[in-house]
C-alpha positions as CSV (number, residue, x, y, z in Angstrom):
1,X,40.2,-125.0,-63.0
2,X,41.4,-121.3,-62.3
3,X,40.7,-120.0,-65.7
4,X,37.2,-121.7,-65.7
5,X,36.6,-119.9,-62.3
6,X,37.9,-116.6,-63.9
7,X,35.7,-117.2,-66.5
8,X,32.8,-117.4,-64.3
9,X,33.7,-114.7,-62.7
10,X,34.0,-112.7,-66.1
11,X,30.8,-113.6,-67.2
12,X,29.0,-112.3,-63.8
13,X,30.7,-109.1,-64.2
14,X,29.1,-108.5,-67.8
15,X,25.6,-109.4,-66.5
16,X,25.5,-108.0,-63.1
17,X,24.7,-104.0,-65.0
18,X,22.1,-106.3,-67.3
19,X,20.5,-107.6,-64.5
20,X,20.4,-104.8,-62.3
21,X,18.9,-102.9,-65.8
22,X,16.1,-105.0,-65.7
23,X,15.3,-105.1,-62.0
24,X,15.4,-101.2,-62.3
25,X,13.0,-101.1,-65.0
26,X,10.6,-103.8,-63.6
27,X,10.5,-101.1,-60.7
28,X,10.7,-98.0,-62.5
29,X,7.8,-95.6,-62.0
30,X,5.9,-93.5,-64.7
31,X,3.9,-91.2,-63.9
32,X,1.3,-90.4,-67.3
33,X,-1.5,-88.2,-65.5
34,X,-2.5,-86.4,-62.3
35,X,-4.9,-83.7,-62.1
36,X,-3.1,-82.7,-59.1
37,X,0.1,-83.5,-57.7
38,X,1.6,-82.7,-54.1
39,X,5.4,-83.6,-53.3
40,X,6.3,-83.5,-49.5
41,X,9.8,-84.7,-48.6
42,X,10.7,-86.2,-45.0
43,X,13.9,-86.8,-42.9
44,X,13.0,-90.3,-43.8
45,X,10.2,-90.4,-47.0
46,X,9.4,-88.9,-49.5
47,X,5.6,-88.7,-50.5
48,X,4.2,-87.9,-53.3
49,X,0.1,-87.4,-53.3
50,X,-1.7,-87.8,-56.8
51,X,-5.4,-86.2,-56.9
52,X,-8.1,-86.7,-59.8
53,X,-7.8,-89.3,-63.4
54,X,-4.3,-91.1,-61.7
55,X,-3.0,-92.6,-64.4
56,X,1.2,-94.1,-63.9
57,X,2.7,-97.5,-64.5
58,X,5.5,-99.3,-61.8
59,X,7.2,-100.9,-64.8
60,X,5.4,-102.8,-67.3
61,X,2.3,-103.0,-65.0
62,X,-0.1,-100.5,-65.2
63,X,-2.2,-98.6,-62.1
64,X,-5.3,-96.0,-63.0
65,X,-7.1,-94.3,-59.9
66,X,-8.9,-91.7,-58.6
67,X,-6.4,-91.0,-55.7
68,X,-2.9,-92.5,-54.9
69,X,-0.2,-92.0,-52.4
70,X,3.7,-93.3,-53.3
71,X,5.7,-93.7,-50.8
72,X,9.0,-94.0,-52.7
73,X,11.1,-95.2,-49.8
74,X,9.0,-97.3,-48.1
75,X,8.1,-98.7,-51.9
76,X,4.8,-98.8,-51.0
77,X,1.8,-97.2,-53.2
78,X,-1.9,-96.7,-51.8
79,X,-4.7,-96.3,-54.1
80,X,-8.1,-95.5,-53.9
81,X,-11.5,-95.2,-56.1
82,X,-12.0,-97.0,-59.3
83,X,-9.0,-99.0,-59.2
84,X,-7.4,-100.7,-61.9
85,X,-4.4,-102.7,-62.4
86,X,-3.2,-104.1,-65.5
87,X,-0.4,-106.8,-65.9
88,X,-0.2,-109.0,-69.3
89,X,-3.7,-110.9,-69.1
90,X,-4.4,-109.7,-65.6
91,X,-7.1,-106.6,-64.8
92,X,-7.3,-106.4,-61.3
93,X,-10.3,-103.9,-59.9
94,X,-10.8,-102.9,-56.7
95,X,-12.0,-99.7,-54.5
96,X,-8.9,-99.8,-52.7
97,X,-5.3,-101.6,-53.3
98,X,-1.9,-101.5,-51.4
99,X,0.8,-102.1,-53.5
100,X,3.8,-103.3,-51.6
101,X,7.1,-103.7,-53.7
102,X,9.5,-105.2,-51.4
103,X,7.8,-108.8,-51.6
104,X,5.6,-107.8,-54.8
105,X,2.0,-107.7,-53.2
106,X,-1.0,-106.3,-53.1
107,X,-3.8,-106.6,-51.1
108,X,-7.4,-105.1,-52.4
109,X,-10.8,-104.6,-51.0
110,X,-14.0,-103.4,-51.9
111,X,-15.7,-104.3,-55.1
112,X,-12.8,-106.8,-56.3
113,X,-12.8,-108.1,-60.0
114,X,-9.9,-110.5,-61.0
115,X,-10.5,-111.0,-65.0
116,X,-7.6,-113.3,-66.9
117,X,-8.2,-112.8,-70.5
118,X,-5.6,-114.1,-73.0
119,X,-5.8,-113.8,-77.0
120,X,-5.4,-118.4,-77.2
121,X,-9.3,-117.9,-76.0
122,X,-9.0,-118.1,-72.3
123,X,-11.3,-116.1,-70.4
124,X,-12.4,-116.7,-66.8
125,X,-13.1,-114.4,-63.5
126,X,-13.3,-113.9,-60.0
127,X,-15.2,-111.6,-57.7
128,X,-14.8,-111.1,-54.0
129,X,-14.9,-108.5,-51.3
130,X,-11.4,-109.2,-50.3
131,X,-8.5,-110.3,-52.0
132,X,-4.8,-110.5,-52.5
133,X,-2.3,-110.9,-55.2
134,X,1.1,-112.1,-55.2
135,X,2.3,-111.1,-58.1
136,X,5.9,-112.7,-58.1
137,X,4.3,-115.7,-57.9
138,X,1.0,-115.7,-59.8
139,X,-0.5,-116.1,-56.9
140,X,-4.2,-114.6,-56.3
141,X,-6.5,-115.4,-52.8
142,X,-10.0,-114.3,-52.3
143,X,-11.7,-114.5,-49.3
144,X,-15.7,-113.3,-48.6
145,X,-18.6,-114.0,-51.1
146,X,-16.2,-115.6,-53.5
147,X,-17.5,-116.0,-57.3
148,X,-15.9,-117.6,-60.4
149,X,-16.6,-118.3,-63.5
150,X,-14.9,-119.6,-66.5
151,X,-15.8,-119.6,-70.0
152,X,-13.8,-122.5,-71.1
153,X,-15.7,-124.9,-68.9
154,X,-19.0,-122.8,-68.6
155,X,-18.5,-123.0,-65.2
156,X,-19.6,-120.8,-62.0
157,X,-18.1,-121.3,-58.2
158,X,-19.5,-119.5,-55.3
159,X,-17.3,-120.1,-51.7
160,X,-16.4,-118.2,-48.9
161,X,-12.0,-118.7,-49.8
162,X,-10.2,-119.5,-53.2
163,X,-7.1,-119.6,-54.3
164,X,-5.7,-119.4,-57.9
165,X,-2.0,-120.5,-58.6
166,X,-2.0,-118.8,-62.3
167,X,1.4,-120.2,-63.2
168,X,0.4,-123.9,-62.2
169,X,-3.1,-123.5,-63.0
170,X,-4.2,-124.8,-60.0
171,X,-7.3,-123.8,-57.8
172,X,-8.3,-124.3,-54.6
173,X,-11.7,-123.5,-53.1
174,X,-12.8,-123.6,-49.4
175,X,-16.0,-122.7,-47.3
176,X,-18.8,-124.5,-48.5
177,X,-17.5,-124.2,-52.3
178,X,-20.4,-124.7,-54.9
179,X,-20.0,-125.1,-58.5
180,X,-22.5,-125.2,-61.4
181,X,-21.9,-126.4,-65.1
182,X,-23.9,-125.3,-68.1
183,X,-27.0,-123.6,-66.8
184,X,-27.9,-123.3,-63.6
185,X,-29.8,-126.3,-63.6
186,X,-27.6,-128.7,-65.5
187,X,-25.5,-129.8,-63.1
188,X,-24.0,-128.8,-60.1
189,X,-21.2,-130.0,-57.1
190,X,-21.0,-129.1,-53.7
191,X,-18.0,-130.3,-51.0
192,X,-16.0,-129.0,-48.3
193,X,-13.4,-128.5,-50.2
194,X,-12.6,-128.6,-54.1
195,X,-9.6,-127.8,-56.1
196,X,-8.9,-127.4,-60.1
197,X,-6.1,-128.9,-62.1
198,X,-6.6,-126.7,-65.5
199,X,-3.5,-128.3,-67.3
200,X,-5.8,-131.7,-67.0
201,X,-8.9,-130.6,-66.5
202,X,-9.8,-132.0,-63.7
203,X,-12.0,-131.3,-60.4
204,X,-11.4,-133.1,-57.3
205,X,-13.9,-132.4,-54.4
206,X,-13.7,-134.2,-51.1
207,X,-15.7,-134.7,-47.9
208,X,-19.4,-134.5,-48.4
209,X,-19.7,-134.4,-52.1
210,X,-23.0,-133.7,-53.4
211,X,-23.6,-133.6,-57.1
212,X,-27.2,-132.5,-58.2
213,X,-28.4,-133.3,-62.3
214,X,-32.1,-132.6,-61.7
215,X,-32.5,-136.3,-62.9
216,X,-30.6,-137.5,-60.2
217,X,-28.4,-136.4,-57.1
218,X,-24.8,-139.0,-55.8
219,X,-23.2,-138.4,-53.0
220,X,-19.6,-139.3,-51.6
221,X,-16.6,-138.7,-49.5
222,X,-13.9,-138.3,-52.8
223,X,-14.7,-137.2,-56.2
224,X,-12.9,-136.8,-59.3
225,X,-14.2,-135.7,-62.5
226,X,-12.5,-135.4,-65.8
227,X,-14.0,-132.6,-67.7
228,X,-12.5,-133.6,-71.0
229,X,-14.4,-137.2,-71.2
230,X,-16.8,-135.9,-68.4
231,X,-16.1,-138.6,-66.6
232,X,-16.9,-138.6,-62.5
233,X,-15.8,-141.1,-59.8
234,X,-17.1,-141.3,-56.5
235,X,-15.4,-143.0,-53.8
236,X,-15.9,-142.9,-49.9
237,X,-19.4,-144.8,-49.9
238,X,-21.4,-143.4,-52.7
239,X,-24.8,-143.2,-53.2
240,X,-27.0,-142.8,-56.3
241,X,-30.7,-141.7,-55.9
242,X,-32.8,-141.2,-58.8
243,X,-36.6,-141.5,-59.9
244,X,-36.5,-144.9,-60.8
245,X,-33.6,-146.1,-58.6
246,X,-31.6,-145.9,-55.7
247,X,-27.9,-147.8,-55.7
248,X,-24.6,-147.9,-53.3
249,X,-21.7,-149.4,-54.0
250,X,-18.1,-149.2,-53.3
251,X,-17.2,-147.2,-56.1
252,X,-18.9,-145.4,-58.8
253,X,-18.3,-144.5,-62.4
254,X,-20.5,-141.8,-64.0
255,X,-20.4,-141.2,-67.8
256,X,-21.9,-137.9,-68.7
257,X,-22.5,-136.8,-72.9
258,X,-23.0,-132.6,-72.7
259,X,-23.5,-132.3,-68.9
260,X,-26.3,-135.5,-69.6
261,X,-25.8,-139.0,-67.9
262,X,-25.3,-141.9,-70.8
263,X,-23.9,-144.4,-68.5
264,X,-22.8,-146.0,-65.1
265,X,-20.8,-148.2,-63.5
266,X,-21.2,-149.4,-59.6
267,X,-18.2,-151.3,-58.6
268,X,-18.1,-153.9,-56.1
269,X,-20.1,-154.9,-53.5
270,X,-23.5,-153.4,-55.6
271,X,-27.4,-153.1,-54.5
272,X,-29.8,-151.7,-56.0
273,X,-33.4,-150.9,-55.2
274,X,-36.0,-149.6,-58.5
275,X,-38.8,-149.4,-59.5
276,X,-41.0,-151.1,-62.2
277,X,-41.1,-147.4,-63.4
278,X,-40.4,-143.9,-62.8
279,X,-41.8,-142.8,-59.6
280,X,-43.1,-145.8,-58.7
281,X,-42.3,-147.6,-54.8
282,X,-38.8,-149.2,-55.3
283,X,-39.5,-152.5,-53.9
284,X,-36.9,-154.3,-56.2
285,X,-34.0,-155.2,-55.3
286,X,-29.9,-156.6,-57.1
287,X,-27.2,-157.3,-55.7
288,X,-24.0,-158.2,-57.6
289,X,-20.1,-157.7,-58.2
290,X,-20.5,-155.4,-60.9
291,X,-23.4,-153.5,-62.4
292,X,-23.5,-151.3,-65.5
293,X,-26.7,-148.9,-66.3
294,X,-27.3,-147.7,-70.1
295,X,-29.2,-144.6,-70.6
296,X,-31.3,-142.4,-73.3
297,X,-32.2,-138.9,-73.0
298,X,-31.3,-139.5,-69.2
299,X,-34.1,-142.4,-69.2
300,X,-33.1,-145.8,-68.0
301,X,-32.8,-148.4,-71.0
302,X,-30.9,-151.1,-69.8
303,X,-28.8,-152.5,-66.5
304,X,-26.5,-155.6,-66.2
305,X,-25.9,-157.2,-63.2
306,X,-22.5,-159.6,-63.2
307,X,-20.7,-162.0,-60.6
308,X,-22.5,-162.7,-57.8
309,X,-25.7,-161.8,-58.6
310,X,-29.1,-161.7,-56.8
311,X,-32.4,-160.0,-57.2
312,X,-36.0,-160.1,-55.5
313,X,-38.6,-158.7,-58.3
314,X,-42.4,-158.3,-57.5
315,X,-45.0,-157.4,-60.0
316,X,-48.5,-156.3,-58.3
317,X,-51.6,-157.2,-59.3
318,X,-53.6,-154.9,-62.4
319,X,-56.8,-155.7,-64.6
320,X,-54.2,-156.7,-66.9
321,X,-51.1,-158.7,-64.8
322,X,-51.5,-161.4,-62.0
323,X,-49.3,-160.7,-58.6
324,X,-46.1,-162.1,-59.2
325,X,-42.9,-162.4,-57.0
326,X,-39.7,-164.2,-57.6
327,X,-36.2,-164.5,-56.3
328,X,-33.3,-166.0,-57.8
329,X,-29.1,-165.9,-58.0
330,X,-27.0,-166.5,-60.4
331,X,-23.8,-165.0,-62.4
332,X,-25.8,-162.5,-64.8
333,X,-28.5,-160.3,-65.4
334,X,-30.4,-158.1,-68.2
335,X,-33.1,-156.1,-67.2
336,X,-34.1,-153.7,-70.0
337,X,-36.6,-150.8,-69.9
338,X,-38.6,-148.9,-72.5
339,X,-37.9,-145.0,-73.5
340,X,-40.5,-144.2,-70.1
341,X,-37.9,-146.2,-68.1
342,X,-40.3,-148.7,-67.9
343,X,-39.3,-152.3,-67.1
344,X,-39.7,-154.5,-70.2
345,X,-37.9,-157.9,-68.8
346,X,-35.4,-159.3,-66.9
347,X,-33.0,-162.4,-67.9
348,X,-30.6,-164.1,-66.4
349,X,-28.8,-166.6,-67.1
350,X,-25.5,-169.0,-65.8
351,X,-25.9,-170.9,-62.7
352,X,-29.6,-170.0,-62.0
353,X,-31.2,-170.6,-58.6
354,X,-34.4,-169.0,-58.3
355,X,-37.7,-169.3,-56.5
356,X,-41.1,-168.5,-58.0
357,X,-44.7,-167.2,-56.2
358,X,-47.9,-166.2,-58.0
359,X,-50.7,-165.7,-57.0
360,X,-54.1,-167.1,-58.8
């Protein structure tokens, strides 16, 4: 036991000088260009001023300036105009930054650009007016006309506060957080609050969801959508309001194919009021257990309605159709719709109980 503490001891000894040989050049300062230089020494300080094309690297990060002010034993370094930080991926730009050694921060203001660009393809940025970086910890929070964007997802965020946890690859976005997919008008989510999971890809947004496709809007308490099957569930009394109809249900399942809706699923305790077609008075009306809707080119081709199941259709009078109404339950319905997303028929079928009026 004593010559395995010795050897502990040993082996701390050896790599203590190591150690403190690569905390020194993690802080080591290089100066590489200064139109002007002024060096002013204090009971306390010493200063040193750089003037004009500031160009000087605190270990392997790089700082470029128009004016900077180090601070060497306060290890604190002011900089200001055009400035631009470098660190691996990382370009931080700013009008102003305060580099503050000690705990390995800097806060920036101004024009503030965060850019992450790596060479596996990753490329994604964030704008703000002010903003802070903790660099031991991969840790960058904007605050004040936040933007995003990302080029993996094609993705843009706009917010009032975000955070982004580069080493866990984790976002968070407050302050009426919006984000778009595609182009502008593909489709688009708005909550309270919204964060990112990049190692899954995957976007949760809570309280007061709202997601816009042009074709149709849901809404929600909980969201979670899977970016990699495009995928979205909805939770928290969702609702689905579209042209041709309008559903709530306890939970719903939303199948997207390139930002475009292909399919979904209402879950539990299902109704559903549509139309005969698009834009027409939705005066029908299912209930049931489960209901799936099929789509084509984001037109309505086919809904199933499964467990207990009842509808109310009504079918006004034309030149060419007699008023018709019916009502009926049972454990399963088809209704299927043409590429206008016009109804076709309805079938249903397996314990049928159904009432009949038309009119002559």
């Amino acid at each position: 036991m004593v010559k395995r503490i010795l050897s502990c001891l040993l082996l701390s000894l050896l790599f203590l000088p190591l150690i403190a040989k690569q905390k020194q050049a993690e802080e080591e300062f290089r100066l590489v260009h200064s139109d002007k230089l002024f060096m002013t020494k204090m009971e306390n300080e010493q200063a040193l001023e750089l003037n004009g094309n500031v160009h000087f690297f605190y270990g392997n990060t790089e700082f470029l300036c128009r004016n900077a002010l180090i601070l060497d034993k306060q290890k604190i370094a002011r900089l200001a105009g055009n400035v631009i930080v470098k660190n691996d991926s990382l370009t931080l730009e700013a009008d102003t930054l305060a580099y503050y050694r000690i705990p390995d921060l800097m806060n920036l203001g101004g024009r503030i650009t965060a850019t992450e660009k790596t060479k596996e393809g990753v490329y994604r940025w964030l704008k703000s007016s002010f903003a802070s970086y903790d660099k031991k910890n991969q840790i960058i929070t904007a605050w004040n006309n936040v933007r995003g964007f990302d080029y993996q997802e094609n993705a843009r965020v706009k917010c009032g506060y975000a955070q982004w946890d580069r080493g866990n690859g984790y976002a968070l976005m407050l302050d009426e957080p919006f984000l778009t997919s595609g182009t502008e008008d593909t489709l688009s989510v708005a909550a309270e609050k919204m964060e990112y999971f990049a190692p899954e890809r995957k976007l949760i947004a809570t309280f007061n969801v709202r997601v816009d496709r042009g074709e149709f809007n849901a809404t929600s308490a909980f969201l979670i959508y899977f970016l990699e099957s495009e995928k979205a569930i909805f939770t928290g009394e969702p609702k689905f309001v579209s042209d041709f109809a309008d559903a709530v249900a306890r939970e719903f399942h939303l199948y997207l194919k390139e930002r475009k809706l292909a399919k979904a699923e209402l879950i539990d305790s299902c109704h559903i009021d549509f139309a005969e077609e698009r834009f027409s008075p939705k005066k029908n009306k299912v209930d049931a257990d489960l209901v799936t809707m099929d789509f084509q080119d984001e037109q309505l081709r086919k809904f199933t309605a499964e467990g207990k199941v009842g509808y109310f259709y009504q079918q006004d009078e034309t030149e060419k159709k007699d008023f018709m109404a019916n009502s009926a339950t049972g454990l399963y319905l088809q209704a299927n719709f043409n590429e206008e997303s016009k109804l076709q028929n309805m079938q249903m079928r397996t314990d049928i109980n159904g009432k009949y009026v038309f009119k002559k």
